[in-house]
N, C-alpha and C positions, 0 to 999 in steps of 0.2 A: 504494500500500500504506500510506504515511505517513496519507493522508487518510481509509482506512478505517480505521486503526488508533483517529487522533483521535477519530474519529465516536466509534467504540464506548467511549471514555472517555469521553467529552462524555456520551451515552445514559448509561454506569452513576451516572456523574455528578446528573443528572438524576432517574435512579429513586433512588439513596443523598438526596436533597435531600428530592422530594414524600414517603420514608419514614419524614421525620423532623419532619413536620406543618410548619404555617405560624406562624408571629407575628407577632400585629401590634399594636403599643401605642399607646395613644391619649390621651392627647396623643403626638408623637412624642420632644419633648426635655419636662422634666419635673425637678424638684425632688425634695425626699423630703416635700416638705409638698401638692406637688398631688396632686390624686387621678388615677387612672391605672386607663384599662379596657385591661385582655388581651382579645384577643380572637383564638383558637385554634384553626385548624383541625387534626383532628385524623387527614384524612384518609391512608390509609398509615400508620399507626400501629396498636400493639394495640388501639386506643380507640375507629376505627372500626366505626362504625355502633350505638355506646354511648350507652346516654339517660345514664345518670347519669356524669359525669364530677367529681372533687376537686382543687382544686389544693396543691400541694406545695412553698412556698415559704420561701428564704433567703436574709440579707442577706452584704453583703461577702462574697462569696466570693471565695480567691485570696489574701485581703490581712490576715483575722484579723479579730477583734472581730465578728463574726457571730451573726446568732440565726437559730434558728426561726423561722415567722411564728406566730402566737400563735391563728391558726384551722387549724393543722395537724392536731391532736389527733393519735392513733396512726398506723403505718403500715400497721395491720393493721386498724383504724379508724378511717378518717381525721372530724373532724369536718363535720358539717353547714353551719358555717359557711362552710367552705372547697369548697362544693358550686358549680360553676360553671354561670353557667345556658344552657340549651340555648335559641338563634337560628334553628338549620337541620341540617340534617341534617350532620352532623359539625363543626357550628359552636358553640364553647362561649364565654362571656365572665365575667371577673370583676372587679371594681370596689375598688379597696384603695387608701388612702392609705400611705407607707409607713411612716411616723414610730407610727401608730395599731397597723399588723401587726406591726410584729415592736418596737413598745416602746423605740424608742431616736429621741434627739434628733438632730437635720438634722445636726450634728457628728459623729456617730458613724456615719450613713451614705454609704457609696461606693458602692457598687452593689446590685444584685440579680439573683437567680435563680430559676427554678422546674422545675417540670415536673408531668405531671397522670397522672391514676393511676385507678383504680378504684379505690372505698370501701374494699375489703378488702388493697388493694395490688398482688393478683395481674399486673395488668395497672401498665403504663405509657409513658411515651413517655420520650424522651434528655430530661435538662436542656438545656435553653435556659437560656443562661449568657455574659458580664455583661450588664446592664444597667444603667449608671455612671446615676448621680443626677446634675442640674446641680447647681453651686453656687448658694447662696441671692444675691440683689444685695441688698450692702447701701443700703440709700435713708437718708441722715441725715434727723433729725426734731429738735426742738426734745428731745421725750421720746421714750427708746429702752430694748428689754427686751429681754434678751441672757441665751438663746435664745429665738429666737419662740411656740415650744411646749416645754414641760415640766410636767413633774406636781407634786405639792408636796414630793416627797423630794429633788427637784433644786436644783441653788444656779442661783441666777438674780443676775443684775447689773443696777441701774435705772442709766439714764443720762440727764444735763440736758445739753444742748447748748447753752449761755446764746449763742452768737451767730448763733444758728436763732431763738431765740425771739420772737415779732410783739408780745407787751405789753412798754412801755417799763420797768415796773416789774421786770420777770424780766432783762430784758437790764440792770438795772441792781444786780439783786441781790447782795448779799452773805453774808458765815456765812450762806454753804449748808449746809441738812440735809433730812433726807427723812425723813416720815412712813410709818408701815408699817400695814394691820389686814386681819386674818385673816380668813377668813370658811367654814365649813365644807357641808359638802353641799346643805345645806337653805337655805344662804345666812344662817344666822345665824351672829353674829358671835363668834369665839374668845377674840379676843386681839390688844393691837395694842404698839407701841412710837412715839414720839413723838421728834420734833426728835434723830435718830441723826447724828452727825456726818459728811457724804462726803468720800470721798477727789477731793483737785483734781488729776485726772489733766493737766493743763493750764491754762491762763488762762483756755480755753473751757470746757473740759469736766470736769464733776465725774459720779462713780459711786457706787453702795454693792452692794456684794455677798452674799449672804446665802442662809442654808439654814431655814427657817420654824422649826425645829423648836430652833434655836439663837437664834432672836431671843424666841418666846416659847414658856410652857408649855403644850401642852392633850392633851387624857386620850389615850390609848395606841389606843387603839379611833377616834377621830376622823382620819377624812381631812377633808384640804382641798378645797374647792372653787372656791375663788379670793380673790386677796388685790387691793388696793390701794396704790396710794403716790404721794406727793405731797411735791414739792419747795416748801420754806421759806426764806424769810430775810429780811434787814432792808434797809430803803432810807434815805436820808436823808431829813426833811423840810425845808420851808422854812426852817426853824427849824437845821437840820442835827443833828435829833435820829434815833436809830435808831428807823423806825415797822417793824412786821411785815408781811410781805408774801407770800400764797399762790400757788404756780402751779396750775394742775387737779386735780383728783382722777383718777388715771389706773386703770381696774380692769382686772384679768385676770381671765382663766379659765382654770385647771389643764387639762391633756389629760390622758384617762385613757388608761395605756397596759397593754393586756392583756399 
């Protein structure tokens, strides 16, 4: 009796599982900067045997600080972007980086969630819910930009790693300062600020930190599209006079986050 009772849990078991579709994400572990296909059987769900399916997704769930994804659009219209594309008969995929959907930097996200729906909402399946983000690995560099992606309203930190660095003149530098210039959509140039003094967060390692919009001025209408910087200082010469000495010109480019 014990082992028919089992059975028939196990079975309901089973049909409550394939009711509630499949997922499968690919890559399987994953950052909030890699890009990341869903891939969604929908089979046993209100969705089967549906050509047009949307996905419906949100960050941090559980833990606070969460958004939308930013191609949700309504629930009662969902947008076109968030259209997942159809592989097979009840097979849907979608493709999203997650820093890009829902507009927040690798710091701010933990995990994700979703679930898919029909355009107009009527229909849908249960969330599928979390999906933790790995942590970024930090890799030291001679030069480091701290966070890896952000747009131009975010503060960003450059950092000189002077005992990374392979030219003898940088590993010997002194009055460290960093160069900064602006450069907007079109890639022409804003606005710059010159020899900014850094902070010696160590014997090693100097930084500067900064929000674009506080270091220089440009019109109210103007988005950024990527800025520059570059570590300076003086070396001794033969002579043991102070000569100027450049490290590379190191550029970024802004992410745009919907």
């Amino acid at each position: 009796m014990k082992k028919i009772l089992l059975l028939i849990i196990c079975s309901f078991g089973a049909i409550w599982a394939s009711g509630q579709g499949k997922v499968t994400l690919s890559p399987a572990a994953f950052t909030s900067e890699d890009e990341v296909t869903i891939t969604l059987d929908v089979t046993g769900t209100p969705l089967a045997g549906a050509n047009d399916v949307y996905v419906w997704a949100f960050s941090n769930d559980g833990v606070g600080g969460g958004k939308d994804a930013s191609t949700n659009g309504q629930w009662a219209a969902s947008s076109e972007d968030a259209k997942m594309t159809k592989t097979a008969t009840n097979i849907f995929t979608f493709k999203f980086t997650a820093t890009t959907l829902f507009g927040q930097s690798p710091a701010e996200l933990i995990n994700f969630g979703f679930l898919a729906k029909s355009k107009d909402g009527s229909k849908q399946t249960p969330d599928y819910k979390p999906f933790k983000f790995d942590p970024l690995v930090f890799t030291a560099s001679q030069f480091r930009l701290f966070p890896a992606k952000l747009d131009y309203t975010d503060m960003a930190t450059v950092y000189f790693h002077q005992n990374l660095a392979t030219d003898v003149n940088l590993q010997r530098m002194t009055n460290i300062k960093v160069s900064l210039s602006f450069y907007n959509e079109a890639g022409d140039p804003v606005g710059s600020k010159q020899n900014i003094v850094t902070v010696k967060e160590s014997a090693i390692l100097f930084s500067y930190s900064f929000i674009p919009e506080r270091v220089i001025t440009f019109p109210a209408a103007t988005k950024l599209g990527k800025f520059s910087y570059q570590f300076t200082g003086t070396v001794k010469d033969a002579n043991g006079l102070d000569v100027t000495t450049n490290g590379p010109v190191t550029e970024v480019v802004y992410t745009v986050f919907n």
